[in-house]
N, C-alpha and C positions, 0 to 999 in steps of 0.2 A: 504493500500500500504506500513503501515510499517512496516508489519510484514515480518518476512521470510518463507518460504517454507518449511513445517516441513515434511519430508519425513517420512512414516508410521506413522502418526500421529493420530493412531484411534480416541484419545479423543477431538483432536482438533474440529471437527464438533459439538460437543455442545456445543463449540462457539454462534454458532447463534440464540439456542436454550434461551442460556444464556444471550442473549441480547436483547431475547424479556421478557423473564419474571424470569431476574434475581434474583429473594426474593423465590419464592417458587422453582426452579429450583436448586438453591444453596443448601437451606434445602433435598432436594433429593439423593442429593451425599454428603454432608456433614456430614452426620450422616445416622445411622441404618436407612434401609426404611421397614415399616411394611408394606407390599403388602397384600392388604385386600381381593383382589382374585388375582388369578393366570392367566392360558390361557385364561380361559371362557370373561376374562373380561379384556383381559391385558391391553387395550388403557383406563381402568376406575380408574389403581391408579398413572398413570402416568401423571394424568391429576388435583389430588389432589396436593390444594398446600399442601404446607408443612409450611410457615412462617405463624405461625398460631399459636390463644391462646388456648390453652389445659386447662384444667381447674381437678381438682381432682374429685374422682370420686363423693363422697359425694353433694359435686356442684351441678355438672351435674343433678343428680338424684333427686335433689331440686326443676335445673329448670322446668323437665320434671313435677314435682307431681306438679307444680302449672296452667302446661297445661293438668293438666289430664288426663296424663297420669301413671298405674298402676307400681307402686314402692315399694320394700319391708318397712316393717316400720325400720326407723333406727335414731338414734343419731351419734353425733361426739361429741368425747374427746381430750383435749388436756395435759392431764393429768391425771395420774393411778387414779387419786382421782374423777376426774370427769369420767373417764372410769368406776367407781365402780357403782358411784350417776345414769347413764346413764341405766343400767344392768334392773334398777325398772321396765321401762315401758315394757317390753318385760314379755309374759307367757313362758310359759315353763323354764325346768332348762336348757337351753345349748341356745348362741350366738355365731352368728361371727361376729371375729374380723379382722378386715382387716387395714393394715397398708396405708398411706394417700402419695403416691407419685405421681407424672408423669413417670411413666415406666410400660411397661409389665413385666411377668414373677414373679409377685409379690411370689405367693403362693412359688417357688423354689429357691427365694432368701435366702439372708443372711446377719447379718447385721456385718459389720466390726468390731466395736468396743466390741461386747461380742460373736460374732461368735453365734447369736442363730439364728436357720434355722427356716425360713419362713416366709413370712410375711403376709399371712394368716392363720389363725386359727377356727376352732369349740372348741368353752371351753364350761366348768362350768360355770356360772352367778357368783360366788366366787371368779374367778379364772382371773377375768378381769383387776382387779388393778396389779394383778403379771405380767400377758400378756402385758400389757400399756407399762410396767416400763421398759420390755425390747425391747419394738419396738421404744417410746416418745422418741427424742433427740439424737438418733442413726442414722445411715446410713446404707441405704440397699441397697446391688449390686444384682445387677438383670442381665443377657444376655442383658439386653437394655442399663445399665446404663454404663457399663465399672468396672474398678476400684474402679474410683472415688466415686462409688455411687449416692444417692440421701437423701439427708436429712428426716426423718420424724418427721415430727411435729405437726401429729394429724393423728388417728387412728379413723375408722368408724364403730360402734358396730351395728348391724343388727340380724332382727330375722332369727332363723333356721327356717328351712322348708323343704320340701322334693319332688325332684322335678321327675315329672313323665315324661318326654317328653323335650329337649330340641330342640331354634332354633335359627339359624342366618339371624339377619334384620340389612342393612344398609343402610342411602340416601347418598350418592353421587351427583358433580358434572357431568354431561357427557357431553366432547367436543361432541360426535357424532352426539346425539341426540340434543345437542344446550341446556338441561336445567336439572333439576333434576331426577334421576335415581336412583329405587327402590331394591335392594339385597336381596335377600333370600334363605333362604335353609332349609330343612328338617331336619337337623340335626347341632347342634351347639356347645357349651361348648367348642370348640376345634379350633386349625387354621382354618381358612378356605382357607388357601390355601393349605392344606395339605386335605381338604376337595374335592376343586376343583382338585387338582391334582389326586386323587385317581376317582375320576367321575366327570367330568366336566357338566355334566347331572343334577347333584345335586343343581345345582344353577341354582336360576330364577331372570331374570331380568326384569324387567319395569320400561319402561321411566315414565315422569311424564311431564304432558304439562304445562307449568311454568307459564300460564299466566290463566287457567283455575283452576287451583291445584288438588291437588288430592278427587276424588268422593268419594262417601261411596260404590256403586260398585267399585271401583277398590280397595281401601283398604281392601274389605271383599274377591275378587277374588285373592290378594297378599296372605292373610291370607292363604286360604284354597289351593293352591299352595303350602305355607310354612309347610304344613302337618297338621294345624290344622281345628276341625271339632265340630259341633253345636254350641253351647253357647260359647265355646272355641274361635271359628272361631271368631264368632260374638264381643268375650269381644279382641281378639287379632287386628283386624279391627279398633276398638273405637281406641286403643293406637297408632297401625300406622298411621292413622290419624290426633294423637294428636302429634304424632313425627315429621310427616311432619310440623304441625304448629312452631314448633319447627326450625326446620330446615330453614323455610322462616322468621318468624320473629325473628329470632333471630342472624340471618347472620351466617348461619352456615357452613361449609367446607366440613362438616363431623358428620354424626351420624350414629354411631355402637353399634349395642346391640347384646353382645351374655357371654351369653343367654340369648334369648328373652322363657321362660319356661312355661311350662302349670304345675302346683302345682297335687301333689296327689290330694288336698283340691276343684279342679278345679279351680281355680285359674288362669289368666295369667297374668305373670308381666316380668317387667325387672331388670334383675338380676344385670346385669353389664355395665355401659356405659361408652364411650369412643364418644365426642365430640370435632370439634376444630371451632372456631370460627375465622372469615375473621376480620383481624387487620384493614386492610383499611376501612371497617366499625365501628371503635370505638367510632367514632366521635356519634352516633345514638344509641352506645350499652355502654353508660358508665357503668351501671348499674354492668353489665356483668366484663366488662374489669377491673372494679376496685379489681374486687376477683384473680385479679394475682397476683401468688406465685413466688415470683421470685425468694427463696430460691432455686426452683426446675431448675434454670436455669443456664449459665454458666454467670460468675460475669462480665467476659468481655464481651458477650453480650450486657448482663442488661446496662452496663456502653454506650457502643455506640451506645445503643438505646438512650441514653439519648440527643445524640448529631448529631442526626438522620444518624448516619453511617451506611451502610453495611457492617457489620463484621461478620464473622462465622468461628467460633474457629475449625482449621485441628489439625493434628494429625503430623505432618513435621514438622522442624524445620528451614525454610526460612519465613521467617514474609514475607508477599507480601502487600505494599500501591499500589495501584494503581486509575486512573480515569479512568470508566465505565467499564460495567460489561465485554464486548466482550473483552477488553483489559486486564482486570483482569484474564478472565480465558483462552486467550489465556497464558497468563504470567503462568500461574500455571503450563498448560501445556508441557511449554517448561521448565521450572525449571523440572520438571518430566522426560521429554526428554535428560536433563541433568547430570541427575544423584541426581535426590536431591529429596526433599517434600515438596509440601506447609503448612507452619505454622494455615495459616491463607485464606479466603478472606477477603480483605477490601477496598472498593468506594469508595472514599472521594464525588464520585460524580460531578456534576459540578456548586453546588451555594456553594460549602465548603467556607470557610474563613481562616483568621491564625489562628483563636481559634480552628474551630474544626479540622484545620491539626494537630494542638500541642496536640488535647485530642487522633486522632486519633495514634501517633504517641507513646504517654503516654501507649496507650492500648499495643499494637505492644512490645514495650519495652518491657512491664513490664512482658507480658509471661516467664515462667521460661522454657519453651520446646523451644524458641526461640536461635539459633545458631546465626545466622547471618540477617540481614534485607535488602530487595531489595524493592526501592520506583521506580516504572514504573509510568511515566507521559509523556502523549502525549497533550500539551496545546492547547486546543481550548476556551471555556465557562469558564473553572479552566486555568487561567494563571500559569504559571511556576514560576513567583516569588511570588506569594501567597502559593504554596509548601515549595518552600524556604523558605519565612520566618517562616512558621510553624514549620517546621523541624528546624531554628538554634533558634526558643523560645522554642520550648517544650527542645532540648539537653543541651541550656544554663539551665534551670528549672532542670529536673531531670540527665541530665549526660550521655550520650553514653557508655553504657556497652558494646555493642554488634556491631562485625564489620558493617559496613553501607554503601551499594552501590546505586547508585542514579543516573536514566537515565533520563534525561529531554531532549524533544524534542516539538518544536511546539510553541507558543505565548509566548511573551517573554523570551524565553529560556536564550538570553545572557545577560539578567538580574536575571534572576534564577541561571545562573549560578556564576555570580558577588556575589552575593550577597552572596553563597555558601564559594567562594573562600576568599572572605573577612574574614569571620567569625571566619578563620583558626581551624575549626574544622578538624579532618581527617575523609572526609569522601572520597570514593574513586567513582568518576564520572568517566563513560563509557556512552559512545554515541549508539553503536550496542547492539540492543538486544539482541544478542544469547549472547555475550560477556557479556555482565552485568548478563546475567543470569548464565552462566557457572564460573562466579565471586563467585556471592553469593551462592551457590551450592561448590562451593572449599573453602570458609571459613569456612562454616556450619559444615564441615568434620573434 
């Protein structure tokens, strides 16, 4: 009831959306979404969260070899010196090298600091320690990463091989079906949703009964669906099988393989994976969760994880604090409606304290894209003078750079607001939300 009436408000309805499953919903519009298929399947990526541990690919392909499932032989180097020592176990004269990030688009990259293209490679066994030296310690932008890039800090040497047949295998989430759901296709190495768009025919789906798991007929009928046939069929079966195990014990989100390949050699293995694992399971998957790279992450994330915030770094320059998520991304909305962009979403939530309003507020600051700052609190659970006093310890602590508007309304509000006006800080208090937003939207400029 206290919001206003936003006239053409397209984005205002994922509102509600946003307030049932605020953490992976945020990750969706926050950042690039990799749509893993298209029409065929469109209610199956909409349904993946997003707030999720990724892990490198090297990882990933570790954990799969230890369930048995078929993976190139490969090492990891973290240094041209050990990329050299690594080169031994491999026959043949030629490796690849693949640089060690969280982004797609690897191979078409480039790394900022010597401008050398790619971050994949087929070399010489010679030639490994020269390739190291210019991917180790560098930054590689990719279509996913932005600008900014993404640090690497460890490249993954693997054998060549030649591959006769490629295919695309993923498990899935599925709302529809209530449990886990099988992806495939005949044809792989490449989007698949540039796959699905060009023949929606090409992809085959099967569910998977969650509480039965998956048979050895249904993983050998997936297989021979995905184009593969005799021994092939048979050796590709064993690994989706073992993917699936994968997938249940290991809390997974998401398992993608493509290419999933049949070798000249006959052979089938997986070339490349692309896993994310469910956070709210860590508590069961230490194991797992301790191999985050947080290098690959954004700092202020990392930082307000630390402090069980909801934070996720926009591309605008209005910092938004707010308490709960429906309020939060109504708040964005109408900053948007106003002319402006959000910096940031941020929660404080409703068990915050003054500590984590001052960390959450330290983060907020400290953005360097950050114009102006809009704190929206509607006090119920999160009183209003526990806002307040976060905000005048964390400003007395590091200092107000940046103009600062601040609507309090709800549980103790005229104590939040006391306490504000005491402090004689300048900050500038609006009671109307369109107003406080059309505020910090005119400073930002």
């Amino acid at each position: 009831s206290d919001l206003p009436a936003l006239e053409g408000a397209g984005t205002i309805t994922a509102t509600r959306v946003f307030f049932l499953a605020p953490r992976w919903a945020l990750r969706m519009l926050a950042a690039p979404i990799v749509r893993h298929v298209i029409a065929p399947v469109r209610g199956l990526w909409g349904s993946i969260p997003r707030r999720h541990l990724s892990l490198h690919e090297y990882q990933s392909l570790g954990i799969f070899s230890d369930f048995g499932v078929q993976v190139p032989k490969l090492m990891v180097a973290k240094t041209p010196a050990e990329a050299s020592e690594a080169t031994k176990i491999f026959s043949g004269d030629e490796v690849v090298i693949k640089t060690q990030v969280l982004a797609g688009g690897r191979g078409l990259g480039y790394f900022k600091e010597n401008d050398f293209q790619g971050g994949v490679h087929i070399i010489q066994k010679e030639k490994a320690s020269e390739y190291a030296d210019k991917m180790l310690g560098k930054t590689l932008i990719t279509k996913q990463t932005g600008a900014t890039g993404k640090p690497c800090n460890a490249v993954m040497l693997c054998e060549r091989f030649q591959i006769k047949n490629e295919k695309y295998f993923a498990i899935l989430m599925d709302r529809g079906s209530g449990g886990p759901i099988m992806i495939g296709s005949k044809t792989g190495g490449t989007s698949i949703e540039d796959i699905a768009a060009a023949d929606p025919t090409a992809i085959v789906k099967m569910p998977v009964d969650i509480m039965d798991g998956i048979s050895e007929a249904q993983a050998k009928d997936m297989a021979l669906q995905m184009g593969f046939e005799g021994d092939q069929a048979t050796s590709a079966a064993t690994s989706i099988g073992a993917l699936y195990k994968v997938f249940i014990e290991c809390d997974c989100t998401m398992v993608e393989i493509n290419p999933f390949a049949e070798l000249t050699d006959g052979r089938v293995i997986v070339c490349d994976a692309k896993v994310g694992f469910d956070d709210n399971a860590e508590f069961r998957q230490k194991a797992i969760h301790e191999k985050r790279d947080t290098s690959q992450e954004d700092p202020m994330e990392v930082e307000a994880k630390k402090h069980d915030l909801n934070y996720i770094k926009l591309d605008g320059s209005v910092a938004c604090m707010v308490n709960g998520a429906g309020l939060a991304m109504s708040t964005m909305d109408l900053l948007k409606l106003c002319g402006g962009s959000p910096a940031n979403f941020l929660d404080v939530g409703g068990a915050a304290n003054k500590e984590t309003v001052t960390a959450a507020f330290k983060i907020i600051q400290g953005d360097p894209d950050v114009k102006s700052i809009l704190i929206n609190i509607f006090g119920g659970i999160m009183r209003c003078d526990v806002i307040a006093d976060g905000v005048v310890s964390a400003v007395k602590e590091v200092g107000l750079t940046k103009p600062l508007v601040v609507r309090l309304v709800g549980t103790n509000v005229e104590l939040g607001k006391k306490i504000i006006e005491e402090s004689g800080l300048p900050v500038i208090a609006i009671g109307d939300f369109t107003e406080a937003a059309k505020k910090a939207v005119g400073l930002a400029k």
